[in-house]
N, C-alpha and C positions, 0 to 999 in steps of 0.2 A: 364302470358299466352297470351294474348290480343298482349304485347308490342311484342311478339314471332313471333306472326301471321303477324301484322304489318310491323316486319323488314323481314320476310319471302319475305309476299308480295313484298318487295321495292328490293331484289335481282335484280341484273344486272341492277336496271335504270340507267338513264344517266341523266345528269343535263337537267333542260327544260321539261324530261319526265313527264305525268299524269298517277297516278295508282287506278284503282279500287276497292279495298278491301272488302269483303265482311266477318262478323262473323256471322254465324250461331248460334241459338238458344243454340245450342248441346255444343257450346263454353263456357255459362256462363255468358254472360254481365250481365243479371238482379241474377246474384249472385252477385257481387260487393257490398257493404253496400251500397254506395255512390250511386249505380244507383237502385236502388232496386226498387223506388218508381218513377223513370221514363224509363227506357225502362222495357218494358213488357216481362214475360216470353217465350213469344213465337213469339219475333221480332231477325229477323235478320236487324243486325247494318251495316252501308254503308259508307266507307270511301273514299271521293277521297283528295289522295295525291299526292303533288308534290315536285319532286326535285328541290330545289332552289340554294345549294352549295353542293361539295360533299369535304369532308374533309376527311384526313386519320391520322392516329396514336394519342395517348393520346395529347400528345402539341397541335394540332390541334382543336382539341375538347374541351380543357379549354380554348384556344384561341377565340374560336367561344360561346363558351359561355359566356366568359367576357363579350365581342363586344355584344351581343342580349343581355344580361342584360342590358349593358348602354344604346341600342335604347330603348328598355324596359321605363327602369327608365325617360326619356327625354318623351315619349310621358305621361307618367302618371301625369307630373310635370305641 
């Protein structure tokens, strides 16, 4: 649900764009197991997002993930 809102929010950006997302309480975040014990029942969650690449179709998207893996991996190293 979260990732719903998220890709909702980023509709129509354009590379370079900044987006503001906000999840309401009403949404669930402090259901999560994982966030239970840090965001509180009754916060709303605040994301700002940016478009950095905009890729399209499956090949594009295992393409772009290989390539962040390998930056990935080299900064960890």
């Amino acid at each position: 649900m979260i990732l719903d809102v998220l890709n909702a929010g980023m509709m129509g950006a354009c590379k370079g764009e900044t987006r503001f997302v906000t999840i309401p309480p009403e949404m669930g975040m402090s259901k999560i197991k994982t966030l239970q014990n840090i965001v509180p029942a009754d916060a709303d969650v605040h994301y700002t997002l940016e478009v950095m690449e905009i890729i399209q179709g499956e090949k594009a998207i295992e393409e772009y993930k290989q390539e962040h893996w390998k930056e990935k991996r080299k900064e960890e190293l």
